[in-house]
N, C-alpha and C positions, 0 to 999 in steps of 0.2 A: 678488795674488789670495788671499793669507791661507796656513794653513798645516792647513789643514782639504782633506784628498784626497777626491774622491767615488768610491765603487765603482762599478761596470758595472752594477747593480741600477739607481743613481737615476742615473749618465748616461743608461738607457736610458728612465726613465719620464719626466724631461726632453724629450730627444728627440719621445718619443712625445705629449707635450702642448704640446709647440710646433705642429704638425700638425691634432692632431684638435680643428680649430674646428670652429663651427657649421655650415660647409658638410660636415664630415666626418659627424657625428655626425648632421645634418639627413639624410643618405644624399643630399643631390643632389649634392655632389662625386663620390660615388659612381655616382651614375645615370648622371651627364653622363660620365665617363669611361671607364666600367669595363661598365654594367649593360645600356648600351644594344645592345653587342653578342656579348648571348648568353651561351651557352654559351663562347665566345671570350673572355669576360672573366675567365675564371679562367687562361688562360696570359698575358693580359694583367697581371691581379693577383700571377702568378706575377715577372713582367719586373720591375712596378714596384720589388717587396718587394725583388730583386736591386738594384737602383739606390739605395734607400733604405738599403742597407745597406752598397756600394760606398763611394757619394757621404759618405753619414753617416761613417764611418770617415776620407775623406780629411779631410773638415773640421775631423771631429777630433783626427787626427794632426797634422794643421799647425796648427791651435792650439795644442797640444802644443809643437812646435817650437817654435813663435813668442812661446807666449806669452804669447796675443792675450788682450788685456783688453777687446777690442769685435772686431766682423768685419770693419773697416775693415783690419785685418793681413792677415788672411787673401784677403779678394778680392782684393785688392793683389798679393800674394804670388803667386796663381793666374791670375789675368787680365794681371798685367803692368801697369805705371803708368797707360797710356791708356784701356786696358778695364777697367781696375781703377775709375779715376773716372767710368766710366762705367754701369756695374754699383751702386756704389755712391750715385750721384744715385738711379739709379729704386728701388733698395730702401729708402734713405733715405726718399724723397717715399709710396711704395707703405705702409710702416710705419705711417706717421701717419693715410692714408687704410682703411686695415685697422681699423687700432686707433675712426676714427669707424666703421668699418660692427661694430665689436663692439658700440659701444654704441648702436649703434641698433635692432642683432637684439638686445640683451637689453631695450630698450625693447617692442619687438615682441609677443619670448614672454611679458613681464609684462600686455602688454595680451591678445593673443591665448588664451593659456595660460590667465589666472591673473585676468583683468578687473581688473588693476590699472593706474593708469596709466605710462603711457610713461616719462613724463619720471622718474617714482621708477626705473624700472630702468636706465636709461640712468645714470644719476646713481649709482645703488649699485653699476652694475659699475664704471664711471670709478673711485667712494672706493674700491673693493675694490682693485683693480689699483694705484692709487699708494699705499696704505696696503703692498702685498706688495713693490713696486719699492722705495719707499723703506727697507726693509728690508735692502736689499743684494743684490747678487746670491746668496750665499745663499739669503736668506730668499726670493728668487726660486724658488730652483733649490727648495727643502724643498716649497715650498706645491706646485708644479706638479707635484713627485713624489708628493705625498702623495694629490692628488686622481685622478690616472690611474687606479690600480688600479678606484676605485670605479666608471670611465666604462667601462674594459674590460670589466668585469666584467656592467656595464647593458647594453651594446652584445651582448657574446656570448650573457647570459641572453635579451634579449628575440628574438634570433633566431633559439636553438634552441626557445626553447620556439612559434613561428612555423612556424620548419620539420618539426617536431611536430605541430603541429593540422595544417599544411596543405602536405602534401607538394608538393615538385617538382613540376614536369609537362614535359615535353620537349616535349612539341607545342606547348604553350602556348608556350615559351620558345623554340623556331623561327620560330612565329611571329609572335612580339616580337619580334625579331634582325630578319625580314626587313622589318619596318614600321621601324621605327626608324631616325631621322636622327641620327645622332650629330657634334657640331660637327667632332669630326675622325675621319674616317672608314675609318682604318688603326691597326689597333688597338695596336701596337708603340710608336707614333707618340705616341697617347694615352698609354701608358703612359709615355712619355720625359718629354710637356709635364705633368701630374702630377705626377712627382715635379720636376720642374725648380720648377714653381709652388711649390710648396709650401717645395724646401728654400731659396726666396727669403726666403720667413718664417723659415725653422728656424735660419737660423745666425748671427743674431744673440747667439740663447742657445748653438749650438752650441759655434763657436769660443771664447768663454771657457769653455766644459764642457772643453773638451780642456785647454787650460794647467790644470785644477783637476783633469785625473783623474788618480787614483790611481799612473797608468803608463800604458806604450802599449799595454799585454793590457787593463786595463781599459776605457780608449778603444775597443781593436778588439770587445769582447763588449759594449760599451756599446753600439755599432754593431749589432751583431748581432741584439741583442735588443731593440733598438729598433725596426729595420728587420721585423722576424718581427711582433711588435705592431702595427705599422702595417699591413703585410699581412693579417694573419691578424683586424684590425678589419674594415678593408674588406672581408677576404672573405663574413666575417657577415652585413654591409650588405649586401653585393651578394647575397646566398642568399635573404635575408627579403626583400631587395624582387621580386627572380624568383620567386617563391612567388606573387604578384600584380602582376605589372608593369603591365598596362594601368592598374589603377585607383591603383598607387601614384605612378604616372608622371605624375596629374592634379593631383596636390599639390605645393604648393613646400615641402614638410618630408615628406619621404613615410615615414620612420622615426616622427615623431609621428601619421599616418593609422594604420601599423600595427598600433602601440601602442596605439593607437583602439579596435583591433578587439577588444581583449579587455574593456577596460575603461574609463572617466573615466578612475580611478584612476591605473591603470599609465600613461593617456596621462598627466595631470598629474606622474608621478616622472618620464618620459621626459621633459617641460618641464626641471624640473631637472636634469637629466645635459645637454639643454643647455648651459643657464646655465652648468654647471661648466666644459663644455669652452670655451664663449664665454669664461669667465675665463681658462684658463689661456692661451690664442691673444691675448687683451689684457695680460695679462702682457707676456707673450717681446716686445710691439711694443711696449709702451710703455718697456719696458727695453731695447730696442735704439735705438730711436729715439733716447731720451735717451743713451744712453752714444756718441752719434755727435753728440753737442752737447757733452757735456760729461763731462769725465772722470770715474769711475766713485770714490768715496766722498771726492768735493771738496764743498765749500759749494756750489760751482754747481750740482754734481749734484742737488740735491733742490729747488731753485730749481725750476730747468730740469723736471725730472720734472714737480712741480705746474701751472706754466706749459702744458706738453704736456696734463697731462689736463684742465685747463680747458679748451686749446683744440679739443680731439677733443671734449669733450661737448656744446660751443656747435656748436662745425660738425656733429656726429650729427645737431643740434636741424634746422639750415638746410638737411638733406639735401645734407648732403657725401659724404655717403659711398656717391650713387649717381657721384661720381666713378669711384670706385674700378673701375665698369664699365672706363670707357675708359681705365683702366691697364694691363687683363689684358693686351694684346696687347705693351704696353711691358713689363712684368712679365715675359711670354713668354720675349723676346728677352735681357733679363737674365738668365733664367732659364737659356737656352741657352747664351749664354756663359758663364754662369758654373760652368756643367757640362762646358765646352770646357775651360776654366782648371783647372778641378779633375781631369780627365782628365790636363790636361799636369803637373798638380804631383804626380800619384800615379803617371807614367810616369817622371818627373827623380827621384823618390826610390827606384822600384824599380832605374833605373840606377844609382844609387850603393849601392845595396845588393850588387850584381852585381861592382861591382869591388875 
């Protein structure tokens, strides 16, 4: 992994831009999980941020341990040989299907957004992403750090200045709560499949962040502050779209409606904070994908890398990546165990700590 430590600063914004894709930053991640119910969704955003920062931590202490130059170690490690290979088929296959649905939502926002054509955005997230993978894991880990600040910082402005023009309303937001169908309908539960989905994405980049930090305090406030970032993003979302839920709820990007509300302007920068987060979420899959094909600074490696974004941008083209629909429930179930595995390996390390 070289001989360069990262601090708990840029493990943390790492982390946090493995996460906030386009469904984050789009606020329906947030709707569909968190927003739909209520007032409820802030001890539910409270649960997630704790798992985010649990789960975040063990991954990456046992990278640390381990090593791990990809998260083929670590699920291994946590799931055990059989659940380990099984964990890692669907987040292997799920990666590649990710990585076409980014370049198809940055295809999207160039047309919808910007009335530029598809196939140029789709095509300039693809060169952006293997232009930053081939790079190295570094040059991974520097760009994704570098750009988070700038998404947090979009995400928190446009929702105070939201909650500002247009306060709360409690009645309002009862009575959204008791309209609302939420896919799953126990809100604890939500917050478990959430963070389960997501850190199926996160620990590709995770686990090698762990063997690269600094020590295992940095690792742990790597965690920390990553996990608080993710939370305290989402809580944002979730404020500014309770602020108008019925009418933001009719949008498939209800953060870009918002956005709307003030100005072109401000909606076209929200485009781009997009785009940014769609980057850094193509990143982390295209460089986990590839480092579970091929060893991480070999000749193959960048073979393989290019080979991958060619074929994520042809299959984005053929609507691949409504695949990716019928993964989430395989996704799910990976995601669960592999939260099972990682429960059991941060329970076998506090007992050797004990004795």
């Amino acid at each position: 992994m070289g001989l360069r430590k990262l601090s708990a600063l840029t493990i943390a914004a790492s982390y946090i831009g493995t996460v906030v894709g386009a469904g984050f930053a789009s606020g329906q991640e947030v709707l569909q999980f968190f927003t739909f119910f209520g007032l409820k969704s802030i001890p539910a955003l409270a649960l997630a941020t704790f798992l985010f920062i649990f789960f975040g931590g063990t991954v990456l202490r046992l990278g640390r341990q381990l090593q791990a130059r990809s998260y083929v170690a670590v699920v291994t490690a946590a799931g055990g040989p059989f659940l380990g290979r099984a964990v890692d088929a669907i987040i292997t296959f799920f990666l590649f299907g990710a990585l076409t649905a980014m370049a198809a939502g940055a295809g999207a926002i160039f047309a919808e957004q910007f009335g530029l054509p598809r196939l140029l955005g789709s095509a300039l997230m693809v060169a952006a992403s293997l232009v930053t993978v081939l790079a190295g894991f570094y040059g991974v880990v520097l760009s994704i750090s570098f750009v988070v600040p700038v998404l947090l910082l979009s995400v928190f402005g446009l929702s105070l200045a939201t909650l500002a023009t247009t306060p709360l309303d409690l009645r309002t937001i009862g009575l959204w709560a008791r309209e609302a169908n939420p896919a799953i309908p126990f809100w604890p539960a939500a917050a478990l499949a959430y963070v389960s989905y997501n850190l199926v994405l996160a620990i590709p980049i995770l686990a090698p962040l762990g063997a690269a930090a600094a020590g295992t305090t940095a690792a742990n406030r790597g965690a920390l502050l990553g996990g608080l970032g993710l939370g305290l993003g989402a809580l944002a979302i979730n404020l500014a779209i309770l602020t108008v839920p019925f009418a933001a709820a009719r949008f498939e990007i209800p953060m870009v409606y918002i956005a709307g509300r003030f100005s072109p302007v401000v909606q076209q920068a929200y485009g781009l904070v997009l785009l940014a987060e769609i980057y850094t979420t193509a990143v982390a899959n295209l460089y986990g994908f590839t480092t579970r094909v091929a060893e991480p600074a070999s000749p193959r490696f960048r073979k393989t890398a290019v080979a991958v974004a060619v074929a994520a941008f042809v299959a984005s083209l053929l609507g691949f990546a409504l695949l990716v629909r019928y993964l989430y429930a395989a996704v799910g179930v990976a995601g669960f165990l592999l939260l099972a595995g990682l429960t059991r390996a941060y329970l076998r390390e506090k007992s050797k700590r004990n004795r």
